[in-house]
C-alpha positions in Angstrom: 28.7 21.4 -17.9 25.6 19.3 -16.1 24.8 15.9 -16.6 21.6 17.2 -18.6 22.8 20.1 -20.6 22.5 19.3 -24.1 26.6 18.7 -25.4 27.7 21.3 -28.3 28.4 20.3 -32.0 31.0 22.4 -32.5 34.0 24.0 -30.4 34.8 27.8 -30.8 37.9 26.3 -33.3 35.8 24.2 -35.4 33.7 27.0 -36.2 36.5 29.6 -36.9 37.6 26.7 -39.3 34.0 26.1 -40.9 33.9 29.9 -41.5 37.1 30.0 -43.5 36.5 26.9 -45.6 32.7 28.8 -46.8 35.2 31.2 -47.9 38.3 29.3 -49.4 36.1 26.0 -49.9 37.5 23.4 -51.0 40.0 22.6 -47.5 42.9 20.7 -48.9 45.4 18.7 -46.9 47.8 20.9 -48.5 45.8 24.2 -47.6 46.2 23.1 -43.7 48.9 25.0 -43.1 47.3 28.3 -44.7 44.2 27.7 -42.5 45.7 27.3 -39.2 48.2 30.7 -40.1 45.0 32.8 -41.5 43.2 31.7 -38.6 45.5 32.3 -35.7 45.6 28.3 -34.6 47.6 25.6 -34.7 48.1 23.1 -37.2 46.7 20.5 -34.3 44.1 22.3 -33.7 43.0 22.6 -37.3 43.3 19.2 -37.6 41.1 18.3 -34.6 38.5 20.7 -35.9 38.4 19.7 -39.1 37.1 15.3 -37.6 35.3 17.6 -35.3 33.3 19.3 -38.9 33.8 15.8 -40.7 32.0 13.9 -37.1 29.2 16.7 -37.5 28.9 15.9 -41.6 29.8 19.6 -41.7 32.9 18.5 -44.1 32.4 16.3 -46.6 35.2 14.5 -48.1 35.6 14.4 -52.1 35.6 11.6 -53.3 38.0 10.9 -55.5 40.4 12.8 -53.6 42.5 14.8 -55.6 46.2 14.0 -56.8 47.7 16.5 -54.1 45.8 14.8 -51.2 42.6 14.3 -49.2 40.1 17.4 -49.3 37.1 18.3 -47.9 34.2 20.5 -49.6 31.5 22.5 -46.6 28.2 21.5 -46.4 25.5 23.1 -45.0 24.0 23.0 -41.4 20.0 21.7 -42.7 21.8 18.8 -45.1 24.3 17.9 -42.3 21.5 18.2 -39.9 19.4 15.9 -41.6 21.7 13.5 -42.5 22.7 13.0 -38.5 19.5 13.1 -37.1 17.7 10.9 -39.4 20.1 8.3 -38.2 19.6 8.5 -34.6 15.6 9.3 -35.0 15.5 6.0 -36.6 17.4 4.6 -34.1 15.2 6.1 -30.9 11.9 5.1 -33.0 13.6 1.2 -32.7 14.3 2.0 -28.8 10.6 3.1 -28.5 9.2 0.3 -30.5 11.2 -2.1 -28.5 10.0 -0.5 -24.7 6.6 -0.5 -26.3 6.7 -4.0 -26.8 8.3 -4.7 -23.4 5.5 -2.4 -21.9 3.1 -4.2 -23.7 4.2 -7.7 -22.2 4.3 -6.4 -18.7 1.2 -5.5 -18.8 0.0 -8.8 -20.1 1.8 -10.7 -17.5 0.1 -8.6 -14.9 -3.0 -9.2 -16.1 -2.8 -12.6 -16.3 -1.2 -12.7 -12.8 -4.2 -10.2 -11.8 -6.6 -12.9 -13.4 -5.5 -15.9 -10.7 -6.3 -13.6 -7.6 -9.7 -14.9 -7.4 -9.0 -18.2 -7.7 -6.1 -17.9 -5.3 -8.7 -16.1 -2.6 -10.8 -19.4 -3.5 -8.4 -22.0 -2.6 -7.5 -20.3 0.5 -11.2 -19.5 1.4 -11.8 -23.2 0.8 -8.6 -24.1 2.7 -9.5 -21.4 6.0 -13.3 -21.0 5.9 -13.0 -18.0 8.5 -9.9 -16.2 6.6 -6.5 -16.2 5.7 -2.9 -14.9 7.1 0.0 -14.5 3.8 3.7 -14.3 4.8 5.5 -11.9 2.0 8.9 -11.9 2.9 10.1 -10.4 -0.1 10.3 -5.9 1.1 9.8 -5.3 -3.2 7.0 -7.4 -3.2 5.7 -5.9 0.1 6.2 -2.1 -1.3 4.2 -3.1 -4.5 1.2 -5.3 -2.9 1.0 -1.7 -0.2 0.9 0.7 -2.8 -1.5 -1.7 -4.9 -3.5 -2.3 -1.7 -3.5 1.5 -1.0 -4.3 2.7 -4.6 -7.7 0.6 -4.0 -9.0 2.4 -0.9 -12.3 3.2 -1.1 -13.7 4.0 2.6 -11.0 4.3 5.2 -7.7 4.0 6.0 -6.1 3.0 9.4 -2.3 3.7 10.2 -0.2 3.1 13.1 3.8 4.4 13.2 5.9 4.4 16.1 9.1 6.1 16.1 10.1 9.6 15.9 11.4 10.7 12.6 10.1 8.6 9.2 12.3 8.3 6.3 12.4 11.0 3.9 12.0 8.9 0.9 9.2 6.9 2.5 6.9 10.2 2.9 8.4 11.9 -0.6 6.7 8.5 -1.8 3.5 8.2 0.0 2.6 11.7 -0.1 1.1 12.2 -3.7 -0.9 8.7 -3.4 -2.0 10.1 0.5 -3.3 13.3 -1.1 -5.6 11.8 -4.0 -6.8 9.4 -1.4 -7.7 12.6 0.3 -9.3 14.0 -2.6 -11.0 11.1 -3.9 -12.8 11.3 -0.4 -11.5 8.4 1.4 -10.7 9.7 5.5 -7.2 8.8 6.5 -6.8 8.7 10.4 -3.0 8.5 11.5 -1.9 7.6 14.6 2.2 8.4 15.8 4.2 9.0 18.6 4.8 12.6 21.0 8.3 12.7 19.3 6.9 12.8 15.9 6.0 16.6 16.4 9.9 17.8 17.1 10.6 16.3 13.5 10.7 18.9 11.1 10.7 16.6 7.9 7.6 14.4 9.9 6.0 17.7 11.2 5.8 19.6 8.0 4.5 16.2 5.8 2.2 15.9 8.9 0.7 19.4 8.1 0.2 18.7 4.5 -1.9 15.4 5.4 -4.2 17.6 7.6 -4.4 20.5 5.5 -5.6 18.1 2.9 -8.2 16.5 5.3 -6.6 13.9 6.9 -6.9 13.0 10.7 -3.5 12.6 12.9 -3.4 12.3 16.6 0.0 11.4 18.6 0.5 9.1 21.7 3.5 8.8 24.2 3.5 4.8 23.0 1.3 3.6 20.0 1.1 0.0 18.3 3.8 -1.6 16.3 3.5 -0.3 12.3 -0.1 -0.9 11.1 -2.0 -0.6 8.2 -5.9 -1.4 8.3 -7.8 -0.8 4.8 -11.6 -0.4 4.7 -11.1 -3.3 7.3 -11.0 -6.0 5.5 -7.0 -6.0 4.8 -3.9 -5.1 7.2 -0.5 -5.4 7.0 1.7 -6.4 9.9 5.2 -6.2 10.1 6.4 -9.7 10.1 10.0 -11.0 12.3 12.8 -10.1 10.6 11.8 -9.1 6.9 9.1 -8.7 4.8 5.1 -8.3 6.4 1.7 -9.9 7.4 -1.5 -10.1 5.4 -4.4 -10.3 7.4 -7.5 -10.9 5.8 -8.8 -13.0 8.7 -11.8 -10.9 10.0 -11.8 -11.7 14.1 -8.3 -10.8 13.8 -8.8 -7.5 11.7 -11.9 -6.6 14.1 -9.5 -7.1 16.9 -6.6 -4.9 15.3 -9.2 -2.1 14.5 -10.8 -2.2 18.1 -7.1 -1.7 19.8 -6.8 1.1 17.0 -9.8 2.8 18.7 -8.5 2.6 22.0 -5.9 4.2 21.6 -7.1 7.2 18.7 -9.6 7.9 22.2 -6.7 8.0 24.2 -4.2 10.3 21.8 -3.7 13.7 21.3 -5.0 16.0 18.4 -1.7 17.2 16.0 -1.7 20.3 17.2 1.2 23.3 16.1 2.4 25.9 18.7 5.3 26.4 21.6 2.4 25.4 24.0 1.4 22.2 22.3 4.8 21.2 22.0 5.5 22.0 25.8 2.3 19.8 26.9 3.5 17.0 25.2 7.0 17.4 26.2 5.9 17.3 30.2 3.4 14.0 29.0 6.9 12.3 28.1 8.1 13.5 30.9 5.6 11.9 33.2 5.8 8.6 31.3 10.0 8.3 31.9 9.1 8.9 35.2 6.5 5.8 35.2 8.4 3.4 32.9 11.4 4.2 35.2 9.6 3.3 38.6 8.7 0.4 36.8 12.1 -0.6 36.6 13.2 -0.2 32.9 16.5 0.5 31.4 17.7 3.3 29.4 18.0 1.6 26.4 14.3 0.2 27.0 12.4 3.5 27.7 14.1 5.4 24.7 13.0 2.2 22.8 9.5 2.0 24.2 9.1 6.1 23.6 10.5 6.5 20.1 13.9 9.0 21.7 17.3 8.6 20.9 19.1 7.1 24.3 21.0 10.8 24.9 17.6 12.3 24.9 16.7 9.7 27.1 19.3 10.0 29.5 18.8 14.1 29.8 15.2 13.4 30.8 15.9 10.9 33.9 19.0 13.0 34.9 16.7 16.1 35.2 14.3 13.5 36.9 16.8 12.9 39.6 17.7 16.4 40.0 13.8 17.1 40.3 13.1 14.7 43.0 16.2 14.8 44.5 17.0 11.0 44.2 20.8 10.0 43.9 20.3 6.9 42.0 17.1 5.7 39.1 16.4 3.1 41.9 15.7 5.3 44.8 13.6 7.5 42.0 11.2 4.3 41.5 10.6 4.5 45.1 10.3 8.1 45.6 7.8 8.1 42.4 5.8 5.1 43.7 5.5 6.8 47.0 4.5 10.0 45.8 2.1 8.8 43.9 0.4 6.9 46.5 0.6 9.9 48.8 -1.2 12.3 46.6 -4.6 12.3 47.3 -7.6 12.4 44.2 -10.9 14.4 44.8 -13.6 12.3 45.4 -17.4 12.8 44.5 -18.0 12.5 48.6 -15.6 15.9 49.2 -17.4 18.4 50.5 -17.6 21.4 47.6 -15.7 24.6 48.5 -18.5 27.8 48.8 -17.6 30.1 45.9 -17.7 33.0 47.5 -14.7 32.3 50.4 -11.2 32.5 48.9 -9.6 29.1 48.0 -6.4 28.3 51.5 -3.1 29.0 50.1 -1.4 25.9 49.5 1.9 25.0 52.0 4.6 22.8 51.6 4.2 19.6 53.9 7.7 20.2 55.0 8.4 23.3 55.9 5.0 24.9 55.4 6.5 27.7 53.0 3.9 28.7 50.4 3.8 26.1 47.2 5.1 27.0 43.5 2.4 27.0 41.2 1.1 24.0 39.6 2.8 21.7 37.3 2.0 22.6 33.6 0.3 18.6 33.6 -2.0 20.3 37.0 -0.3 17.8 39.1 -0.5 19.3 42.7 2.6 19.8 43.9 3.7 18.6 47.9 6.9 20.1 48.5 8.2 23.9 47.7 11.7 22.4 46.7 13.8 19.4 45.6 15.5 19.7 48.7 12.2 19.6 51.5 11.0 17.1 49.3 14.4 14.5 49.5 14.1 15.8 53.5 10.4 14.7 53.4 11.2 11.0 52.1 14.3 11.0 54.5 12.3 11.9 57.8 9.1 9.1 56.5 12.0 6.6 56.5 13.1 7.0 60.5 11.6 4.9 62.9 9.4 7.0 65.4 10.7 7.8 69.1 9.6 5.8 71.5 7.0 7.3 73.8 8.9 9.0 77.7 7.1 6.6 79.4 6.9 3.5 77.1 10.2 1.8 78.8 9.0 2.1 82.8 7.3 -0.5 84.5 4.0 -0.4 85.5 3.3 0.6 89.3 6.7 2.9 89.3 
């Protein structure tokens, strides 16, 4: 039986009992042995039916018993009813009077604790003329000041989340307070990371926001977590536990002007194979970067909101790509590629419409090129292989001229 299913009164042999003692009322102890024969049970299990019917007040004992022993005389199901119930009716009308009353003090103490805010904001306001920075280190007390803070939204709402996947019970929570935001007309931009769109449980409460008017764009690296509301409050997270309440307003202009930068910079939450495929080449290209630059592993999957193995896959197919035998000599061979690849300038003479655009040739070998890179990075080299025998051959020394060595007048 579930947890919540309601728990019968009777079993299937205290009722075969309660329908022979209607008929052979009274039940004497002396009559127990008739009962369970006429019945087809056991003398145990007439017994256990009949403190089952006496529990239910389905039985009443007689009172006196008689000389032959005790006895029990049927009552019926509205009288036992009422007689049960009343008792634990009156009992749950004491619970509820009781959480009532509880309720009814909490409430009171919040009040009174809501009724010191403005003289707490005056003390600090008299204590930091140009704002004020709390320390919460308490996560309960963080959770209730955020969804309190939240609640009160009246213009706009600023969030930044890096990582790849958010916690289930953190979105099942925020969701239904997100969407009457939504409704109430307050805009919601969000602001997450590439990774966040191969996340079913992330993608789909993702779709919800936007179909409910909210704004979400995704970069390859995006602020630490961030809250900004109606500028003029933001929470931080703070070292270790807890969070940062920033009220101070050069610092909450400063937080909402890095926001900006980087909503320009991201990427419309977009759904599609092709969407998905752009971004995956855009992490792609940012390894590559963060690994010239000399990171680790652990540092780039870190920095990029991947798990380390996703990581790794990535720079191994790098090194395959560029044909590089170790992350070191990919640095380099990045670095030099990138220097090597010229940008059209606004001096380059424009190409006539009319004449046919030269077929592109590999620098090496002078085979015709692949087509572009889905990023439209022009490619140099027709193969991983001309393009490690490219870097090898820029590494020799040149020969020295036939006649560089002979003395002059010879």
């Amino acid at each position: 039986m579930a947890d919540g299913a309601p728990r019968r009164i009777l079993d299937e042999h205290a009722q075969t009992l309660y329908r022979w003692t209607l008929v052979n009322s009274p039940l004497a102890e002396a009559a127990v042995a008739r009962a369970a024969d006429e019945t087809n049970l056991t003398e145990a299990q007439c017994r256990a039916a009949i403190e089952c019917l006496d529990a239910a007040r389905l039985l009443k004992p007689i009172d006196p018993p008689p000389a032959t022993g005790p006895a029990w005389q049927p009552q019926s199901p509205q009288a036992a009813g009422a007689q049960l119930l009343t008792e634990r009716e009156n009992a749950l009308r004491h619970q509820e009077s009781r959480l009532r009353h509880e309720r009814e003090q909490i409430q009171s103490l919040r009040d009174e604790f809501a009724a010191l805010m403005p003289v707490y904001l005056q003390g600090r306001q008299l204590a930091h003329p140009h704002g004020a920075i709390d320390l919460l280190t308490d996560k309960f007390a963080v959770r209730a000041m955020l969804a309190e803070a939240v609640g009160a939204c009246r213009s706009e709402l600023l969030v930044s989340k890096p990582g790849g996947a958010f916690p289930p019970g953190s979105m099942r929570e925020a969701l239904p307070r997100d969407l009457e935001l939504l409704a109430s007309g307050v805009r919601m931009r969000n602001l997450y990371q590439h990774v966040t769109r191969f996340d079913q449980a992330t993608r789909a409460n993702a779709e919800q926001l936007i179909a409910a008017g909210a704004e979400i764009r995704t970069l390859t690296d995006v602020l630490p977590q961030m809250i900004v509301i109606d500028g003029e409050l933001a929470f931080l997270p703070a070292r270790g536990c807890g969070a940062l309440l920033v009220r101070e307003p050069s610092l909450l202009a400063f937080l909402t002007t890095t926001f900006e930068r980087d909503w320009g910079n991201a990427t419309p939450f977009t759904l599609g194979p092709q969407a998905a495929r752009d971004i995956s080449e855009d992490l792609k290209q940012n390894i590559q970067l963060l690994l010239s630059n000399g990171l680790k592993d652990e540092a780039i999957a870190r920095r990029l909101g991947i798990s380390l193995r996703t990581c790794r896959r990535h720079v191994s197919e790098l090194l395959e790509s560029l044909g590089a035998d170790s992350r070191f000599q990919a640095g380099v061979i990045t670095e030099r590629l990138r220097i090597a690849d010229p940008r059209p300038t606004a001096d380059a003479p424009a190409v006539p419409a009319n004449d046919p655009a030269p077929q592109p040739c590999c620098t090496y070998c002078a085979e015709p090129l692949p087509p572009a890179s889905a990023t439209g990075r022009r490619r140099l080299h027709c193969s991983p292989r001309c393009r490690a025998r490219a870097h090898r051959a820029r590494r020799q020394p040149p020969a020295p001229a036939p006649n560089a060595t002979k003395p002059a007048g010879s």
